[in-house]
N, C-alpha and C positions, 0 to 999 in steps of 0.2 A: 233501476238497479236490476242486473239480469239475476238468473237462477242462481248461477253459481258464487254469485256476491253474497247472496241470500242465505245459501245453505250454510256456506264461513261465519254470516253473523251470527247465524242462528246455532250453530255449533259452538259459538263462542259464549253466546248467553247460557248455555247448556251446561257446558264445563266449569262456567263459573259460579252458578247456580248448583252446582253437585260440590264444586269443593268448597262451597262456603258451608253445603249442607253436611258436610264429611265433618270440617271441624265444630261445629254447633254441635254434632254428635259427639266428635270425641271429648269437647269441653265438658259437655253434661254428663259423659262418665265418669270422667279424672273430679269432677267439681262437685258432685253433686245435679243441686240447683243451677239451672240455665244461667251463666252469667248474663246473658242475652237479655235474660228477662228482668233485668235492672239496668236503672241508669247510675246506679253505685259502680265506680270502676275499684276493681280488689284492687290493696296494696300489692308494694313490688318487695321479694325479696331481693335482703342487701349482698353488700361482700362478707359479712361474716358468718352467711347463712339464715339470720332470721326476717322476718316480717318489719316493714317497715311502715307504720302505722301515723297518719299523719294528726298527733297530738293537739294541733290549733282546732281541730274539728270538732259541732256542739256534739258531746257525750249525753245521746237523749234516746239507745235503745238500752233496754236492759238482759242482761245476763240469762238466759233461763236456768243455769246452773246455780248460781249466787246475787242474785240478781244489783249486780255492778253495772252501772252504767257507762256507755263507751258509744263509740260515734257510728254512725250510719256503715260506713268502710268498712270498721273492724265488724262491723254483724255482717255484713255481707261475706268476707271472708271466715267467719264460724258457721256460715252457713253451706258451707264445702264442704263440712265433713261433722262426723260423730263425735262425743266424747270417747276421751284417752284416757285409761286407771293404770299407771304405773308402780309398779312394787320398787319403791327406794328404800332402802337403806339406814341404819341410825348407827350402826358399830363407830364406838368409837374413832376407828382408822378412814371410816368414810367422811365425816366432817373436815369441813363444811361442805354439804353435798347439793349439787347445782339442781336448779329448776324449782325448787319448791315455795320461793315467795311469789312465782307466777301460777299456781294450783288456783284452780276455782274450790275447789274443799279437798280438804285431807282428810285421812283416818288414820289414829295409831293406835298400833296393838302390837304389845306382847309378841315377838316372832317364836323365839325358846332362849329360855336361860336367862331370864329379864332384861333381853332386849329388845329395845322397843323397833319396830318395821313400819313404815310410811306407805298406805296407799294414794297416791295423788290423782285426782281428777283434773284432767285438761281439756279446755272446749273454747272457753271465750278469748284467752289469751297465747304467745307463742312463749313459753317459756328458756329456747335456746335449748343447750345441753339439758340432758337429764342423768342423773344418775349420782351416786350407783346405783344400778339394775341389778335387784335379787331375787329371789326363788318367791313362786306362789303358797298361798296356803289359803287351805278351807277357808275359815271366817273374809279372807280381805274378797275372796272373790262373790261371797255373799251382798257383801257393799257393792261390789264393782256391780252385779247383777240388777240395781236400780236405775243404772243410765239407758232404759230404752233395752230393745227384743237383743240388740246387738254392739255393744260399747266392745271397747278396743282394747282388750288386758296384754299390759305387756310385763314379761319378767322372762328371768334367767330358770329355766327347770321351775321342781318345785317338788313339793313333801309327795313323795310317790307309796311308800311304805302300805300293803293292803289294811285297809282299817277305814272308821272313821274321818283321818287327816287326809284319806290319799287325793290332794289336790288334782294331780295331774288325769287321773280316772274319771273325777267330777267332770272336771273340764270337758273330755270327752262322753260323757252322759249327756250332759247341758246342750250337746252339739257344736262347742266350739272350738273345738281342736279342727286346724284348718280353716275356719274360718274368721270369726273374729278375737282366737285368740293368737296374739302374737308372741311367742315361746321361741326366745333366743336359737334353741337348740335346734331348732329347725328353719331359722332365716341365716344366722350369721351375717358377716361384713356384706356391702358398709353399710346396712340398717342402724346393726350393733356392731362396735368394736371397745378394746380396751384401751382405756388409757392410763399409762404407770405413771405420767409426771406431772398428772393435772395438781395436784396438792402438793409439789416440790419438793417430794422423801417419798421412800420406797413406802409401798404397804403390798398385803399378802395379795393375790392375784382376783379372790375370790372378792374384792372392792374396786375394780379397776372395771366394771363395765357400766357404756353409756349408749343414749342413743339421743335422738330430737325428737322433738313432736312434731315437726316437717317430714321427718321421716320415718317418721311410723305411719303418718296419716299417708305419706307417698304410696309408701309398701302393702299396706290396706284395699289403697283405692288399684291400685297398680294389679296385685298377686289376688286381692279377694274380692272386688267387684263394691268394697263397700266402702262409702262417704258418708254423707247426712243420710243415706240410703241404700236398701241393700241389694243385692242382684236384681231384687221381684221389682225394685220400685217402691219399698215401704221405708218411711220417714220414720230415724231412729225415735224421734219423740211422739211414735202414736201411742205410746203405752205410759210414758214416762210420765208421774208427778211430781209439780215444782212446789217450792217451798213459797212462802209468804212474805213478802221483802217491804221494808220501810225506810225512807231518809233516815238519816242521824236527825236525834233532838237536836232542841237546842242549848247551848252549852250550860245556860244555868240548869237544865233538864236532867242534865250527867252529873255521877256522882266524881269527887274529885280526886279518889283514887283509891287501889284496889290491887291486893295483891292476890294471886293463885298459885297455889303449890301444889302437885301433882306426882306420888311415890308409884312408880311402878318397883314392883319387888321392895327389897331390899339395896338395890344398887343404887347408890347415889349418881353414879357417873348419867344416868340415863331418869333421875326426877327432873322433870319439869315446874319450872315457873312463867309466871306470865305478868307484868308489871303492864297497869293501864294508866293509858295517857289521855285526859280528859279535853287535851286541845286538840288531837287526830280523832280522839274516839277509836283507838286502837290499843291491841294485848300486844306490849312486844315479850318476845320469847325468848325463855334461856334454857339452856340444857345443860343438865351435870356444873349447876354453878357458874356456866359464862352463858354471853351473847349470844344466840344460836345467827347464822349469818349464812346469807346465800353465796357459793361460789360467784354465780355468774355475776354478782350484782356489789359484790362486797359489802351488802348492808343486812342490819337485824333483821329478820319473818318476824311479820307483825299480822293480826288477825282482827278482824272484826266483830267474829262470834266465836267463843270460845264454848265447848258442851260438852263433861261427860256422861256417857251412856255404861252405867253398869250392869255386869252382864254376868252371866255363871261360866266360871272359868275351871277348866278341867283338863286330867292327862289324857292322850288319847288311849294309852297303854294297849299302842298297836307292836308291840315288840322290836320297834326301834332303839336305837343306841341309847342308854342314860332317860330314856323316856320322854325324849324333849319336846317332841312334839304336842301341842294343844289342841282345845277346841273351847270356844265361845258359843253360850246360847244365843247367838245372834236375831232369833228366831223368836218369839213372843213380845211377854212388856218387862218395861222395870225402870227400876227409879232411874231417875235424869237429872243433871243441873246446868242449865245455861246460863252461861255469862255475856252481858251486852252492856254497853253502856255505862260498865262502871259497877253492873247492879249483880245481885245473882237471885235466880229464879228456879224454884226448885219443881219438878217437871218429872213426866213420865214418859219414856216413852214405848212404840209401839209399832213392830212388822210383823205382819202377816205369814210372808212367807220368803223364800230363797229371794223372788223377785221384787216385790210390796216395797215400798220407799217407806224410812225409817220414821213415823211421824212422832213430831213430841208435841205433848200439850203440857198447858200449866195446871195450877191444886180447883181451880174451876173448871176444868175440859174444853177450853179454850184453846186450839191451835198457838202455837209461838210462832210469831213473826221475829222474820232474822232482820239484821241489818244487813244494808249494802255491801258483798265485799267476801273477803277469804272466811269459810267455815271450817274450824278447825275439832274435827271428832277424836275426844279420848275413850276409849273404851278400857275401862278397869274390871276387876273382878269384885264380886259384889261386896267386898269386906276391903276395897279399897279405898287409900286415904287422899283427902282432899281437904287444903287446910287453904282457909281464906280469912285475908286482915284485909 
């Protein structure tokens, strides 16, 4: 083989040796973790836009969010990116509102005027659409502040008013304005857009916005350098504390049933109930007196742990309109009650501080182990009613 045969092959090894090394780069940015460095091959998405998860596979990693068990594939793919806390929605005109039986945990509180607002956590599942998408407020992003140095808040605006509530200034204290938060008003289409006909009758404008969690985690990794990891290289869960996760008993172990009723205010339209079913080992949920039900899915949200954390509830009386604005002491201990199993457990619980994961224990100081599956946090005010048969 002369010189010049030589030089061509060897420029050919070269080239290709660089662009394999180009994409292994650019994978591990958009991905996270090296796909490389598994022989787990990610799901594809489909034609409808979501995650296509291949369901005959053994379900034998768990959750670190709620610790649900799911198949080798689908951890490999939550391991591309961080958790997502989305501000959804409860106004009447927004039911039934998409994504929320795919949440790894919720939180609800009080937004103003006793209506209640949905913080959702998303990590281990692709829940499709979300929304509606609505405005931030102090306390939810207090919660949102547990998933790791950098979780993924996303919402429409939020309580800006100087005081106390002003969401939007925290944010920018916290250091996340620009980086891990995602705030409508400055991404716009197609992250977010609205949609008037998704529920098939008009409603007022301010219920019409959505986004994915494809696409949020896209716009993340894409515009802010962040996945399972942030610019530096640091993995969202060096900070983060998981909860304690158990199988379901077994069915003689469950009790054989159990109702939970749940007043926020005075508005009926927005008490919650929770009717358990001792053969799933699951709370299904109603609101304002029906079914509560996921767009994307047409079926009842059903939970596995049920917990409310009451909390001192207060005006902010930052001189905003009607005073509507709140504020929750999110912040120290106080009484708890978890529901699993059928049973209820009356508990304490306890954070430290803005960041500190919310821990609850039982009347011995014993940590509560949850079960497998969706955690569903009420936050009431400490003189709030909770009536169980």
């Amino acid at each position: 083989m002369n010189n010049k045969k030589l030089i061509i092959l060897f420029a050919a090894f070269a080239l290709y040796f660089l662009s394999t090394g180009v994409s292994y780069f650019l994978f591990g940015s958009v991905l996270g973790k090296n796909p490389l460095a598994t022989s787990v091959p990610l799901p594809k998405v489909g034609q409808d836009g979501q995650v296509n998860f291949d369901e005959k596979l053994p379900k034998t990693q768990e959750c670190p969010i709620n610790g649900a068990k799911y198949s080798k594939q689908q951890e490999a793919w939550w391991n591309t990116h961080g958790p997502l806390a989305v501000m959804i929605e409860n106004h009447q005109e927004a039911r039934p509102q998409s994504g929320l039986s795919k949440a790894d945990v919720i939180y609800e509180i009080v937004a103003e005027g006793g209506i209640t607002r949905f913080l959702g956590i998303f990590y281990c599942q692709d829940p499709g659409q979300l929304g509606p998408i609505r405005s931030a407020r102090t306390y939810f992003i207090d919660f949102a502040s547990e998933y790791g140095d950098f979780p993924l808040y996303a919402h429409v605006g939020g309580a800006n008013q100087p005081g106390p509530a002003d969401a939007i200034s925290q944010l920018s204290t916290y250091g996340w304005t620009s980086h891990n938060d995602l705030n409508q008003f400055s991404i716009g289409f197609p992250t977010f857009w609205r949609d008037y006909d998704r529920l098939g009758h008009t409603v007022a404008t301010e219920h019409t916005m959505y986004s994915t969690a494809l696409k949020l985690w896209e716009y993340a990794a894409k515009q802010r350098k962040l996945t399972n990891v942030d610019e530096d290289g640091k993995s969202w869960d060096s900070s983060f504390t998981p909860y304690k996760f158990v199988d379901d008993p077994a069915a003689s172990e469950r009790a054989s049933a159990q109702s939970i009723n749940l007043e926020y205010w005075n508005n009926s339209e927005y008490f919650v109930d929770w009717k358990y079913d001792p053969k799933s080992n699951l709370y299904k949920r109603e609101n304002g007196g029906a079914s509560h039900l996921d767009k994307n899915t047409g079926k009842q949200i059903t939970a596995k742990n049920v917990v409310v954390l009451f909390m001192r509830e207060s005006n902010a009386n930052d001189g905003y309109e009607n005073n509507v604005h709140l504020l929750y002491g999110t912040k120290g201990s106080g009484k708890a009650i978890v529901f699993k199993d059928g049973k209820k457990i009356t508990a304490t619980w306890k954070k430290q501080s803005r960041t500190a994961r919310t821990i609850l224990t039982d009347q011995s100081g014993k940590e509560i182990v949850f079960n497998r599956g969706l955690i569903w946090f009420h936050i009431l005010a400490t003189d709030g009613t909770v009536n169980v048969k």
